[in-house]
gemmi code that builds the backbone of each chain (N, CA, C; Angstrom):
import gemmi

chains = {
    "A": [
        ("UNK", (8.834, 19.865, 11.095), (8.051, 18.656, 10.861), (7.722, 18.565, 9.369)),
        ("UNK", (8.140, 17.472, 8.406), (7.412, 17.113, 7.632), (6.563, 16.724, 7.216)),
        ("UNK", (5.571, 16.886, 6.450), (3.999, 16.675, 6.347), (3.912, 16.503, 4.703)),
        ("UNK", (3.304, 15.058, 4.468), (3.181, 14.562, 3.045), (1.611, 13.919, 2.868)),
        ("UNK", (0.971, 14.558, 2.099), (-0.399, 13.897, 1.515), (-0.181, 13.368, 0.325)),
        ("UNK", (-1.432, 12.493, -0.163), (-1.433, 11.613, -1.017), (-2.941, 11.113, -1.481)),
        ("UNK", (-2.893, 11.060, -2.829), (-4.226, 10.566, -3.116), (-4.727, 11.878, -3.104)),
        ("UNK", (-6.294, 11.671, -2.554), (-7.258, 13.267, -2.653), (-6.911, 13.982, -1.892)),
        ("UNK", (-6.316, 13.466, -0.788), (-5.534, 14.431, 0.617), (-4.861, 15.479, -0.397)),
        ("UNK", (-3.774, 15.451, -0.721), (-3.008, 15.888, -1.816), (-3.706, 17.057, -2.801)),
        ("UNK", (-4.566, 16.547, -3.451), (-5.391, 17.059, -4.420), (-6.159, 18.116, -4.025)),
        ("UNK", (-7.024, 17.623, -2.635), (-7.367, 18.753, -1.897), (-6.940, 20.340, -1.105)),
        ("UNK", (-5.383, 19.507, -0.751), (-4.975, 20.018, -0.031), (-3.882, 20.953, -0.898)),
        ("UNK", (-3.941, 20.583, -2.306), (-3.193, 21.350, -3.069), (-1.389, 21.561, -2.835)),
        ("UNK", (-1.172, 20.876, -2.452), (1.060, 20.249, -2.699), (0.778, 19.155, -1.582)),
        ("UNK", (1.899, 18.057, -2.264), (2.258, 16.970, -2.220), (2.739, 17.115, -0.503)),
        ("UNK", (3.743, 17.959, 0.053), (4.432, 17.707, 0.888), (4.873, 19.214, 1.455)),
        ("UNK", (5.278, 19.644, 2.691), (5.541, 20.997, 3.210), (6.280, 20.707, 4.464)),
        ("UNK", (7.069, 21.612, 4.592), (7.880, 21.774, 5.870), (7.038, 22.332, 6.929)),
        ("UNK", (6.511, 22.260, 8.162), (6.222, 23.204, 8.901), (6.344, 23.242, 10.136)),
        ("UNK", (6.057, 24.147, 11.052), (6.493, 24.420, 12.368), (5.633, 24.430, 13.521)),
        ("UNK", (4.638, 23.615, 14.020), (3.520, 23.718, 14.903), (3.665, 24.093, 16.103)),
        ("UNK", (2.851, 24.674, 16.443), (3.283, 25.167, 17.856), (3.755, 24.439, 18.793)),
        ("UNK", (3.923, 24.115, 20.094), (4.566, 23.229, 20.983), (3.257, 22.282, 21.389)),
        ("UNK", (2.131, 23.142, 21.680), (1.045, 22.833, 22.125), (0.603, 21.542, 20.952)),
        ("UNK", (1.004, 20.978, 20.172), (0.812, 20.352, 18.804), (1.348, 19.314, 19.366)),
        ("UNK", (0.666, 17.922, 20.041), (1.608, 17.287, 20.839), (1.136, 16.106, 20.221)),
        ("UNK", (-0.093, 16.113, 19.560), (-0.294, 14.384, 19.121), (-1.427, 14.730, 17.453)),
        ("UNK", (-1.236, 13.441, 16.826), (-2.047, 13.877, 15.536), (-3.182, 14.737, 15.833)),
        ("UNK", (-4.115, 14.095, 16.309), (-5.475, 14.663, 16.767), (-5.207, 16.127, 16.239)),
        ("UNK", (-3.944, 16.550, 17.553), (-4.044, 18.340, 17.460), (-3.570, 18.737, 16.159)),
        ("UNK", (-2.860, 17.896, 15.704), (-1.801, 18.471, 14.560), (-3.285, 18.419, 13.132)),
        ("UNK", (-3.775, 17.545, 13.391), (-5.065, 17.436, 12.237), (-5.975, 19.078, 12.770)),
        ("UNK", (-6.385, 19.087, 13.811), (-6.896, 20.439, 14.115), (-6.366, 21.684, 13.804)),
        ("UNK", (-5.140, 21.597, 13.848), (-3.935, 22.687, 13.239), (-3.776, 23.387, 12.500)),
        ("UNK", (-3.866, 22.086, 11.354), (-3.705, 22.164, 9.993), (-5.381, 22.400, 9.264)),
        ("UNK", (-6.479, 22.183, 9.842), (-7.948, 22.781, 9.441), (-8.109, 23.995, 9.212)),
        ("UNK", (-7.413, 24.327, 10.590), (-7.618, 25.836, 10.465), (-6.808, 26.238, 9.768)),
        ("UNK", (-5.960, 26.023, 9.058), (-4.912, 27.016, 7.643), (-5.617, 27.055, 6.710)),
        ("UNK", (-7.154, 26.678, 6.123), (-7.253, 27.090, 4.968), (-8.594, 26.183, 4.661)),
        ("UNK", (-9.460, 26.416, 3.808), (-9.870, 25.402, 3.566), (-10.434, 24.138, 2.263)),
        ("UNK", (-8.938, 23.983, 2.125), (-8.531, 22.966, 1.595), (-8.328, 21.911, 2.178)),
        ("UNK", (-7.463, 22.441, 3.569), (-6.993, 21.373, 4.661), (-8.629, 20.851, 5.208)),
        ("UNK", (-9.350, 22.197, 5.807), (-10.528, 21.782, 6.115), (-11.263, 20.602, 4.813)),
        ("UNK", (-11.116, 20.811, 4.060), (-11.733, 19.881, 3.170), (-11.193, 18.271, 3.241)),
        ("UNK", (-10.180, 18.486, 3.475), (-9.105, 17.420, 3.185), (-9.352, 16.035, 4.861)),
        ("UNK", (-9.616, 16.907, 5.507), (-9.751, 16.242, 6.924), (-11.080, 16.349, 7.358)),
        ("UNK", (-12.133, 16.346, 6.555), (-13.383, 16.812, 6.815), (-13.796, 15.252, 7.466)),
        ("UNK", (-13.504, 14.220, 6.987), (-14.190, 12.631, 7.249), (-12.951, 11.928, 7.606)),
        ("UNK", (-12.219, 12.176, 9.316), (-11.255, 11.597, 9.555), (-11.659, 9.496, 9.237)),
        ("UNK", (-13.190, 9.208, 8.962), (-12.930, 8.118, 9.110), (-12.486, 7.307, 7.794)),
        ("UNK", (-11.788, 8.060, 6.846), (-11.725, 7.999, 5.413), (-10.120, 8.852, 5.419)),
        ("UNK", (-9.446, 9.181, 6.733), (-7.657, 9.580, 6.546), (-7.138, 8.155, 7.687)),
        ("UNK", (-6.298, 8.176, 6.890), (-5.404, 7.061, 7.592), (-3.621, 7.876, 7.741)),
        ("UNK", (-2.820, 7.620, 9.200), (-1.796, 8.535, 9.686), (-0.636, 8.029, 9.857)),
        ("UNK", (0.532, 7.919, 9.249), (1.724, 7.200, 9.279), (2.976, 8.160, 9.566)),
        ("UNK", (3.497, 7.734, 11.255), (4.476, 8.926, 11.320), (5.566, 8.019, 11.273)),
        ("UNK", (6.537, 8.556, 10.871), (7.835, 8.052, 10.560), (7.270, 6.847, 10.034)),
        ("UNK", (6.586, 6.893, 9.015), (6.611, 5.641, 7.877), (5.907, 4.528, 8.389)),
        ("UNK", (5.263, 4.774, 9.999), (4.423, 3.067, 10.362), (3.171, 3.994, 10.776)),
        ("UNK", (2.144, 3.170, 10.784), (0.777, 3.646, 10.819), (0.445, 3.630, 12.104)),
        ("UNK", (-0.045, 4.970, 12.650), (-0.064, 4.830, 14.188), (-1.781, 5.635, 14.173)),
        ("UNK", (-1.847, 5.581, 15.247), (-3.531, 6.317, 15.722), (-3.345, 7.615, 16.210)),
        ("UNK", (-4.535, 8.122, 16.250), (-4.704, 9.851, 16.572), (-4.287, 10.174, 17.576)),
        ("UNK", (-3.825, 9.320, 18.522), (-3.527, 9.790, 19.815), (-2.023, 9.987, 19.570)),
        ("UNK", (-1.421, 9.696, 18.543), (0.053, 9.228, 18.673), (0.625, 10.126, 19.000)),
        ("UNK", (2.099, 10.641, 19.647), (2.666, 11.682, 19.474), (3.089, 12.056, 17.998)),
        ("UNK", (3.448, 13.639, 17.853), (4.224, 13.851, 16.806), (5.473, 15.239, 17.822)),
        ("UNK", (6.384, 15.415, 17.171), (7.244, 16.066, 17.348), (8.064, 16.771, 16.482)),
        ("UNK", (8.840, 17.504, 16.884), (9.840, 18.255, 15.374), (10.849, 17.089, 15.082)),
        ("UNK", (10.842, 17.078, 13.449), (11.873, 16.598, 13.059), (10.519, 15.303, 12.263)),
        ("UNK", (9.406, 14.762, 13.312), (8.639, 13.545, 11.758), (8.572, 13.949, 11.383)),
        ("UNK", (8.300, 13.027, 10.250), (7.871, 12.597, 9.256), (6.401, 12.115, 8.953)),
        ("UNK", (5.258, 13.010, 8.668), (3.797, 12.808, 9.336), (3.164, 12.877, 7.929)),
        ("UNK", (2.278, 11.462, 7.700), (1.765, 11.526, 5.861), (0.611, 11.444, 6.539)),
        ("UNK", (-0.570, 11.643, 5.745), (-1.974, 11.817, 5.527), (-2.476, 11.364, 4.661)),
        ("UNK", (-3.205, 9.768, 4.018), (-3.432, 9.098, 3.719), (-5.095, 8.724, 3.184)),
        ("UNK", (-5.532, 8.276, 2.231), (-7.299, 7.551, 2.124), (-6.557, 6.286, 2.944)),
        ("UNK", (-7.608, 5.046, 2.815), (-7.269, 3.858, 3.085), (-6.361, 3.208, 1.909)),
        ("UNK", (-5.892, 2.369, 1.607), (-4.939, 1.704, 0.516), (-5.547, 1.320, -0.346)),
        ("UNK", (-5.291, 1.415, -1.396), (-5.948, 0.566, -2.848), (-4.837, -0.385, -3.933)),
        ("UNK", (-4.004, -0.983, -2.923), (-2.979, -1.504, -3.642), (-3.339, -2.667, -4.193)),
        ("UNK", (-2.420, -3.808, -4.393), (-2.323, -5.137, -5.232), (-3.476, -4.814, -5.949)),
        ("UNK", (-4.276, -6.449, -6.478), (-5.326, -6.294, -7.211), (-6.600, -6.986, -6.518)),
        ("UNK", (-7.785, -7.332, -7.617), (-9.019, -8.278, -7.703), (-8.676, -9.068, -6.176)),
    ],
    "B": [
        ("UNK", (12.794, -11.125, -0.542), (12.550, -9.731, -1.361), (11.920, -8.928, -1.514)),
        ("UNK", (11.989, -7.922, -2.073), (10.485, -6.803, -2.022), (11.445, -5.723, -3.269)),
        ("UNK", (10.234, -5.663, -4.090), (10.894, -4.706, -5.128), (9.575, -3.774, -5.562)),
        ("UNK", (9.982, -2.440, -5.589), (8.918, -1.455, -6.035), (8.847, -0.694, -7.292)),
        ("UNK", (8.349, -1.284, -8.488), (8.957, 0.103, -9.742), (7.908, -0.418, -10.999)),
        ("UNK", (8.282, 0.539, -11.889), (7.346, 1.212, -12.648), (7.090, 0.224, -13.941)),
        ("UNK", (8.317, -0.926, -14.018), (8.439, -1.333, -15.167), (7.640, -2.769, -15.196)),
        ("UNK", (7.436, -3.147, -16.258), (6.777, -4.982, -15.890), (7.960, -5.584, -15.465)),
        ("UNK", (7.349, -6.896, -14.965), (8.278, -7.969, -14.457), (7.718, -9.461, -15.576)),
        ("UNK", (8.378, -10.077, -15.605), (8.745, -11.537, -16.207), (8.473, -12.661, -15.274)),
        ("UNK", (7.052, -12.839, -15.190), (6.924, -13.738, -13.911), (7.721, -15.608, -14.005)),
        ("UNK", (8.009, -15.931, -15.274), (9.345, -16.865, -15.603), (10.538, -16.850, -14.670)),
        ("UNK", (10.942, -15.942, -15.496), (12.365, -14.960, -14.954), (12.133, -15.088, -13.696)),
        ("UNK", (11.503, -14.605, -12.930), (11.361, -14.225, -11.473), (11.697, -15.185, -10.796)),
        ("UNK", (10.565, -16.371, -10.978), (10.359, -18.100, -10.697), (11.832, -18.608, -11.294)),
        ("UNK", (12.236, -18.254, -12.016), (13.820, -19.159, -12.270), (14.719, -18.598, -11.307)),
        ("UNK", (14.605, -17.497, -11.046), (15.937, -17.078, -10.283), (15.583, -16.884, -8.754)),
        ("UNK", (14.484, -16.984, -8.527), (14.091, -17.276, -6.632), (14.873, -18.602, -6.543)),
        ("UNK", (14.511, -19.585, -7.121), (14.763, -20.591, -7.065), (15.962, -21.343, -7.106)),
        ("UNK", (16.543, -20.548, -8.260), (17.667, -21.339, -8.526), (18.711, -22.106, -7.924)),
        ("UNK", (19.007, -22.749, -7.637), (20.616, -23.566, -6.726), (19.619, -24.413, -5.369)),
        ("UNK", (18.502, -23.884, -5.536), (17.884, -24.500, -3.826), (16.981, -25.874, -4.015)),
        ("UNK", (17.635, -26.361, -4.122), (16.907, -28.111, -4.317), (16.521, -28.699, -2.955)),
        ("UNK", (16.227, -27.473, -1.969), (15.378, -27.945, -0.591), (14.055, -27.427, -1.019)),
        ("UNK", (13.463, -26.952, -1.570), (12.277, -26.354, -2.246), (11.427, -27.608, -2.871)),
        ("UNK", (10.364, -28.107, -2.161), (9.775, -28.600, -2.688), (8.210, -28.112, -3.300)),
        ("UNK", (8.023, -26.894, -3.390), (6.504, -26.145, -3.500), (6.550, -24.655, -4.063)),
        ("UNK", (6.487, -24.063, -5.346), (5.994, -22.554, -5.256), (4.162, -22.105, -5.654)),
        ("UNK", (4.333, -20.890, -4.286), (3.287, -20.960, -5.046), (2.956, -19.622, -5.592)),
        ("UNK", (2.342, -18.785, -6.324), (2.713, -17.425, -6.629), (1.049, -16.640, -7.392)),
        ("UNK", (1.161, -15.702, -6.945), (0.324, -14.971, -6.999), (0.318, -13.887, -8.820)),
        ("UNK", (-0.507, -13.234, -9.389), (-0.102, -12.803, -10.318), (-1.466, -11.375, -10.311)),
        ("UNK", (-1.354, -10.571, -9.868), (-2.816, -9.362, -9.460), (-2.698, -9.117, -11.445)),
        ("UNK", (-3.798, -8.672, -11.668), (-3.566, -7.868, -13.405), (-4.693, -7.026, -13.563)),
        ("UNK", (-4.455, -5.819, -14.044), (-5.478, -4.913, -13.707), (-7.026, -4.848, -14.797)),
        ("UNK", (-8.035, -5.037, -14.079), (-9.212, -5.408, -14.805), (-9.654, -4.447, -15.415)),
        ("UNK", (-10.860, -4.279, -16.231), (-11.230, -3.431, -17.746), (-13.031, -2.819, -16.698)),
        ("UNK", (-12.921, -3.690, -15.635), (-14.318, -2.909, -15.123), (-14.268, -2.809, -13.286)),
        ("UNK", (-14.732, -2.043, -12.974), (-14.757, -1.446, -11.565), (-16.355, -1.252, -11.370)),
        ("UNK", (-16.802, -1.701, -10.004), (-18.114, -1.515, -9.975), (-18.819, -1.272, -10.607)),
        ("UNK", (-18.924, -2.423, -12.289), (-19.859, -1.916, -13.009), (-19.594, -1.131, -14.014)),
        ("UNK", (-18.604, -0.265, -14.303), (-18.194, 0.357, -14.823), (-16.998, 0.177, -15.565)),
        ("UNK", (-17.030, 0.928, -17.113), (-15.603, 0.102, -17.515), (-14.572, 1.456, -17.178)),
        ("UNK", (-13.276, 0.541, -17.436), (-12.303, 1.550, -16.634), (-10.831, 1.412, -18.065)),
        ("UNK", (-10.505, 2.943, -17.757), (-9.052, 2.682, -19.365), (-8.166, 2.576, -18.020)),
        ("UNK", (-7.009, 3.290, -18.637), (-5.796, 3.093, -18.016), (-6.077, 3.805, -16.388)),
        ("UNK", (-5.340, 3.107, -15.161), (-4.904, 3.697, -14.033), (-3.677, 3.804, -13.876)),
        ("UNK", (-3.613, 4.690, -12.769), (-2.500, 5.251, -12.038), (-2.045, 5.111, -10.858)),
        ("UNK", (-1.305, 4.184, -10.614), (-1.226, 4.113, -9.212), (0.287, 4.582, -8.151)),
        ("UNK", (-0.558, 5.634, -7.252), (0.420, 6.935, -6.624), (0.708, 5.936, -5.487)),
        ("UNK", (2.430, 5.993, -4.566), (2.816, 5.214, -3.284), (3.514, 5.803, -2.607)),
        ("UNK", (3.904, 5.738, -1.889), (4.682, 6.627, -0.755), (5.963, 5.994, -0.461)),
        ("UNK", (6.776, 6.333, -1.508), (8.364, 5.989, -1.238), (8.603, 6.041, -0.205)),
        ("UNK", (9.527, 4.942, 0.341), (10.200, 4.733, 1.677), (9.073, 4.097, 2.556)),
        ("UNK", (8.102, 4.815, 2.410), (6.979, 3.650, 3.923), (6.886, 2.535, 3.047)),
        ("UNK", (6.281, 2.429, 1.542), (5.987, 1.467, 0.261), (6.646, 0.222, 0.946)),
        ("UNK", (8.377, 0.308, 1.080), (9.488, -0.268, 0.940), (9.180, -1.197, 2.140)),
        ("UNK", (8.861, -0.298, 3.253), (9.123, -0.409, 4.727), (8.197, -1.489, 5.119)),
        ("UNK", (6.909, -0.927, 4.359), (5.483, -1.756, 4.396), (5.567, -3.248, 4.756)),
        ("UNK", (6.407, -3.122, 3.182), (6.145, -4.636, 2.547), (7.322, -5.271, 2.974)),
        ("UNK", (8.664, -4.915, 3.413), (9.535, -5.332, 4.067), (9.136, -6.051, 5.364)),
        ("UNK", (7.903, -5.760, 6.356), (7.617, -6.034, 7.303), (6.766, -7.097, 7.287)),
        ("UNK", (6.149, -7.248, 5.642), (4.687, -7.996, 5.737), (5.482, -9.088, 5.422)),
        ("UNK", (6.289, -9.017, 4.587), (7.570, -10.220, 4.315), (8.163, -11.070, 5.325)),
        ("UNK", (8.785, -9.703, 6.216), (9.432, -10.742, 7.906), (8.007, -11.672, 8.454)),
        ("UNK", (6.707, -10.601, 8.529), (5.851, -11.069, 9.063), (5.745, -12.908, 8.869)),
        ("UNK", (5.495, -13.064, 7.458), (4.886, -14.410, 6.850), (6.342, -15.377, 7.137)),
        ("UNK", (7.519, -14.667, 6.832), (8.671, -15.866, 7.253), (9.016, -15.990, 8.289)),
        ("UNK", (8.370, -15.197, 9.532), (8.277, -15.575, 10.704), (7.115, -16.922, 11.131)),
        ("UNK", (6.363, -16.410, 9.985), (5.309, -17.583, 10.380), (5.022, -18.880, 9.577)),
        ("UNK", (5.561, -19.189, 8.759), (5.391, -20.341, 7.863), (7.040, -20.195, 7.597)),
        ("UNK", (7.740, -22.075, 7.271), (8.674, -22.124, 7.298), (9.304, -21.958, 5.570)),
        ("UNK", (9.980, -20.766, 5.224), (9.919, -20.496, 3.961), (11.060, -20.488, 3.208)),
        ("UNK", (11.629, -20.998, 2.113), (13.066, -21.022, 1.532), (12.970, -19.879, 0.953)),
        ("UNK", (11.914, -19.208, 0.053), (12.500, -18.036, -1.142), (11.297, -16.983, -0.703)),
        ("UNK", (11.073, -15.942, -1.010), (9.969, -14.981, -1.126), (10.188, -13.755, -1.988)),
        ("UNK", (9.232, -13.318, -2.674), (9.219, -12.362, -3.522), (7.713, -11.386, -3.673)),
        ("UNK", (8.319, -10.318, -3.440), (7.137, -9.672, -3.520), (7.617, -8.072, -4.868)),
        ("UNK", (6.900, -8.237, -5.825), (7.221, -6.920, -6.805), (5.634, -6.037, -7.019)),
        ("UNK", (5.988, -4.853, -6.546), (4.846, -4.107, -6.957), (5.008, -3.326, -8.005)),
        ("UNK", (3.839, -2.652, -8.798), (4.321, -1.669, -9.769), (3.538, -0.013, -9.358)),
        ("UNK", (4.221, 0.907, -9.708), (3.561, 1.761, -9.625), (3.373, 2.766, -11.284)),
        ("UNK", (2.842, 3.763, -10.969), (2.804, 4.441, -12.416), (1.644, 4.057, -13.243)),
        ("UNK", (1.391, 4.043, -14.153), (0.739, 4.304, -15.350), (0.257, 2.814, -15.907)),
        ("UNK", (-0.863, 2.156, -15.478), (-1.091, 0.737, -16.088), (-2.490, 0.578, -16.413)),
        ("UNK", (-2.421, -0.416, -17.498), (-3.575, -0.312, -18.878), (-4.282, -1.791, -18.476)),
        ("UNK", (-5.792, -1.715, -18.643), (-6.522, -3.236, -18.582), (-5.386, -4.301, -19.102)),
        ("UNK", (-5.764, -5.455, -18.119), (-4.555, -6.406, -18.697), (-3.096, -6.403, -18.107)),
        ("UNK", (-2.474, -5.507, -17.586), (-1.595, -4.979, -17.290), (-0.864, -5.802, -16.116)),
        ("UNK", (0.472, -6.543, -15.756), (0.881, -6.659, -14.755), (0.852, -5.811, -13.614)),
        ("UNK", (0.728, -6.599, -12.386), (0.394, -4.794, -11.584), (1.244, -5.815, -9.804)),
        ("UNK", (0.893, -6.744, -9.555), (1.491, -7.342, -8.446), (2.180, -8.968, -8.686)),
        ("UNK", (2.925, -9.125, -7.885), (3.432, -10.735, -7.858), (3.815, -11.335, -6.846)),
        ("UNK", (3.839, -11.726, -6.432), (3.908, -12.506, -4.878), (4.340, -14.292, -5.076)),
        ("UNK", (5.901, -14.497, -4.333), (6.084, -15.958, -4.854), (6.691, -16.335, -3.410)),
        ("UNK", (6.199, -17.678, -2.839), (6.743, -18.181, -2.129), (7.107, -19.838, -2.282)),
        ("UNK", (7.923, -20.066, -2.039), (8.919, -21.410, -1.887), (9.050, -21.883, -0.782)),
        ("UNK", (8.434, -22.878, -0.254), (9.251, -23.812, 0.409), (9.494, -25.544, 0.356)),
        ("UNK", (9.553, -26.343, 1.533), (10.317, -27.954, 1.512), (8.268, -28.145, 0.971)),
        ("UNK", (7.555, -27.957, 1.471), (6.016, -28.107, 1.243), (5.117, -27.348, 0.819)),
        ("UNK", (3.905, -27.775, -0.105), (3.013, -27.215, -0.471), (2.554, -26.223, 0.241)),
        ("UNK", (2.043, -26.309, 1.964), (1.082, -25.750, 2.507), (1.528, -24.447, 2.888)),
        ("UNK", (2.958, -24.480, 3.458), (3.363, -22.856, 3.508), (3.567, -22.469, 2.876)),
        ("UNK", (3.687, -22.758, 1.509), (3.817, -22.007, 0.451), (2.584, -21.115, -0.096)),
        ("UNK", (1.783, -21.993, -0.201), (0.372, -21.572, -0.856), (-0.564, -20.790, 0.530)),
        ("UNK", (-0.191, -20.823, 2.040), (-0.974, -19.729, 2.891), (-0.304, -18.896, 2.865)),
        ("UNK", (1.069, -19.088, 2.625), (2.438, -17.615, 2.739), (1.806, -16.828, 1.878)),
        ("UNK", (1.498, -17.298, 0.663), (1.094, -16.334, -0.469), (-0.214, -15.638, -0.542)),
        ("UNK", (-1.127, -16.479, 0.050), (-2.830, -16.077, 0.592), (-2.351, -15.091, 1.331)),
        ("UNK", (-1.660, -14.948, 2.365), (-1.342, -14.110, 3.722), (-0.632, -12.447, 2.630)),
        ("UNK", (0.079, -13.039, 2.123), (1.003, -12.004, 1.762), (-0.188, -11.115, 0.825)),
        ("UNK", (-0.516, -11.667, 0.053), (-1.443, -10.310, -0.829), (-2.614, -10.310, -0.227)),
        ("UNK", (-3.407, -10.554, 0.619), (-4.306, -9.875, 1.489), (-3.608, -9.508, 2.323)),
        ("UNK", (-2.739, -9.405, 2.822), (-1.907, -8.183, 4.016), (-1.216, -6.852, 3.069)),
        ("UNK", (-0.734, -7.246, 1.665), (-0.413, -5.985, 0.959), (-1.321, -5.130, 0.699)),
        ("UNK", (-2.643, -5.762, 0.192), (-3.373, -4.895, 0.009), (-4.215, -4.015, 1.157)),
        ("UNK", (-4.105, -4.489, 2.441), (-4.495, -3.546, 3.151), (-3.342, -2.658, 3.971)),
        ("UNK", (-2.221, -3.358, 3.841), (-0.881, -2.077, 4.556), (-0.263, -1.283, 3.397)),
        ("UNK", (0.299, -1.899, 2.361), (1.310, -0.831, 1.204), (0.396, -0.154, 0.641)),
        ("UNK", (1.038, 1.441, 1.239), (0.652, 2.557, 0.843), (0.335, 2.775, -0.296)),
        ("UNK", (-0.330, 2.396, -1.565), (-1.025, 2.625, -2.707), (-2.042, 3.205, -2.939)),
        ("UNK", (-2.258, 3.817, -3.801), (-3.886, 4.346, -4.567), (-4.060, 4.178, -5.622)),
        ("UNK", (-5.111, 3.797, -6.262), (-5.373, 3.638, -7.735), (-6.374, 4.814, -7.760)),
        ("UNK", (-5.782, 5.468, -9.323), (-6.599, 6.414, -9.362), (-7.171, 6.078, -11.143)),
        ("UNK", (-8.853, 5.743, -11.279), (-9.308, 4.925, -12.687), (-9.226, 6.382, -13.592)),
        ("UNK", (-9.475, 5.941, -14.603), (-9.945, 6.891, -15.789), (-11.061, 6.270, -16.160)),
        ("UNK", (-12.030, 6.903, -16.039), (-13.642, 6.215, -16.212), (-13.800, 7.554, -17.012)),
        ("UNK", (-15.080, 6.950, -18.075), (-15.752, 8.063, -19.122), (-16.080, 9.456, -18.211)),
        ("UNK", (-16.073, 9.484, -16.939), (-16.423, 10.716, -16.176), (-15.368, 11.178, -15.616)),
        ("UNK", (-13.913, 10.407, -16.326), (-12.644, 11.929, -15.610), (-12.304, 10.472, -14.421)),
        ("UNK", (-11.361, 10.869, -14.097), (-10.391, 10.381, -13.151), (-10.830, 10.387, -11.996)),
        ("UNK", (-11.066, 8.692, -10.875), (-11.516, 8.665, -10.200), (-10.700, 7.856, -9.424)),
        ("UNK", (-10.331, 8.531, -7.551), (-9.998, 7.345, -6.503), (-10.718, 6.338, -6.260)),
        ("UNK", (-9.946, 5.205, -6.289), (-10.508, 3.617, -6.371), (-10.537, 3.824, -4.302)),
        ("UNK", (-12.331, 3.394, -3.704), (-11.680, 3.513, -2.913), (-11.475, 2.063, -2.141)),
        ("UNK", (-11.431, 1.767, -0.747), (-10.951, 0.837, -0.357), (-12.078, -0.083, 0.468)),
        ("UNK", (-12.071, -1.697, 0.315), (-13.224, -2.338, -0.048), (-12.764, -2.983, 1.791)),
        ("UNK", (-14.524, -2.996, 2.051), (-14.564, -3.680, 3.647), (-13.711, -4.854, 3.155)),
        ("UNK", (-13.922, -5.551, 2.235), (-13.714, -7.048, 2.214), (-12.453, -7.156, 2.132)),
        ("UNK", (-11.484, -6.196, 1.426), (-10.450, -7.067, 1.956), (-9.891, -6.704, 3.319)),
        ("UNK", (-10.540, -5.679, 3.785), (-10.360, -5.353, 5.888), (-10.254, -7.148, 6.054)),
        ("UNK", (-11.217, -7.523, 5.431), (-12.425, -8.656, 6.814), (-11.152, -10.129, 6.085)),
        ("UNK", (-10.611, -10.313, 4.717), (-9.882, -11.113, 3.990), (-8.888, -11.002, 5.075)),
        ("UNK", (-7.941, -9.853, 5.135), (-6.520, -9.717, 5.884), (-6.726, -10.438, 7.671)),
        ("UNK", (-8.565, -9.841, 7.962), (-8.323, -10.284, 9.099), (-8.023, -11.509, 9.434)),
        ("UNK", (-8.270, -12.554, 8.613), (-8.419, -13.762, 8.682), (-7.090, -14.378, 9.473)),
        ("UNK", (-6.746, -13.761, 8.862), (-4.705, -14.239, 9.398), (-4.642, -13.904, 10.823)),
        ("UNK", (-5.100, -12.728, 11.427), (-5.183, -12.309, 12.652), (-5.317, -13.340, 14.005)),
        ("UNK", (-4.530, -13.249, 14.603), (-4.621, -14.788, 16.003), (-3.679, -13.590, 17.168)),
    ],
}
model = gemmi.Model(1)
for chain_id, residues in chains.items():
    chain = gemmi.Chain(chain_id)
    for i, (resn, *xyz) in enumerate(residues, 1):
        res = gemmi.Residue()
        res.name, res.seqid = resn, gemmi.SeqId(i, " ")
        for name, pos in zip(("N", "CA", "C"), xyz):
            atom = gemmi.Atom()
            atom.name, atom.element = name, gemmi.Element(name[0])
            atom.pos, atom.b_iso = gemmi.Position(*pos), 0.0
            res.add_atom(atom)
        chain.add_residue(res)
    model.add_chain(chain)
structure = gemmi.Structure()
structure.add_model(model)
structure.setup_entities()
């Protein structure tokens, strides 16, 4: 599974992007956010105020319940600060 | 269209060549974002703004079908920038064309309040206190919703 942060996610979480291997039991974000807390705490830092991460697997924005599986593509997100005024 | 990159754009240029050869076009209307010198109060130097290649693309590819699914449209253009931009600075553009004024000018309302709450962007300011995430404002939640039916 690929896993890409961005913004403070990133910053917090100290690298951009990582390969990794979750257990089977790792069946939807929710768990995969719980997962990844417990590795360290950076991650814990990073996911501390899920209402301030936003979750895009395979590139479309889905909710905590979503599945994930081997092989996404799973980013970790603030909310957007694009265009302008 | 939908184009993502680092360099300015020529909002002329742009408007001449959406256009060109289509004399069913009776309306553009176009958007121009430029990045401001103050943020809540605060003045701000140069930002940075980080995107997520490939969703970026995907984003705005969709918000595009979205609006020419819904207003009847001859041309569309959407260019974002990312990287390194100074007060003043080109930063978004958004152009739509069609036979009439009115889809032209909601295509374009629709389109940059829907970019700014789906394409994956961050602005990150340089304020006198060090480098700060810009973060993300209820209002344009409650702007994008508007379109919502």
């Amino acid at each position: 599974m690929k896993l890409l942060y961005f913004a403070w996610l990133r910053e917090r979480i100290g690298r951009a992007e990582e390969d990794l291997a979750p257990p089977a039991e790792v069946a939807d974000v929710a768990r995969l956010i719980d997962w990844l807390k417990a590795r360290g705490p950076g991650y814990a830092a990073a996911f501390a105020d899920l209402r301030v991460v936003r979750v895009a697997v395979n590139q479309d924005y889905v909710p905590v319940d979503h599945p994930v599986r081997a092989g996404d593509e799973v980013a970790f997100f603030p909310p957007v600060t694009g265009g302008s005024a | 269209m939908i184009r993502v990159q680092t360099e300015d754009f020529d909002v002329g240029a742009e408007l001449k060549a959406l256009t060109a050869g289509n004399t069913a076009i009776g309306g553009v209307a176009l958007f121009v974002g430029l990045v401001r010198d103050m943020a809540g109060g605060q003045a701000v130097g140069a930002m940075t703004l980080e995107h997520y290649p490939g969703m970026t693309e995907r984003q705005l590819e969709k918000i595009e079908a979205e609006a020419r699914a819904r207003w009847p449209l001859d041309a569309t253009l959407i260019v974002h920038r990312h990287g390194r931009l100074e007060p003043g600075d080109q930063i978004v553009l958004v152009i739509c064309a069609s036979a009439h004024r009115e889809a032209a000018l909601e295509a374009c309302a629709f389109l940059i309040d829907w970019l700014k709450t789906k394409a994956p962007f961050w602005k990150s300011e340089a304020t006198p206190e060090g480098p700060r995430w810009v973060e993300a404002r209820a209002e344009d939640d409650h702007a994008a919703a508007r379109w919502q039916r």
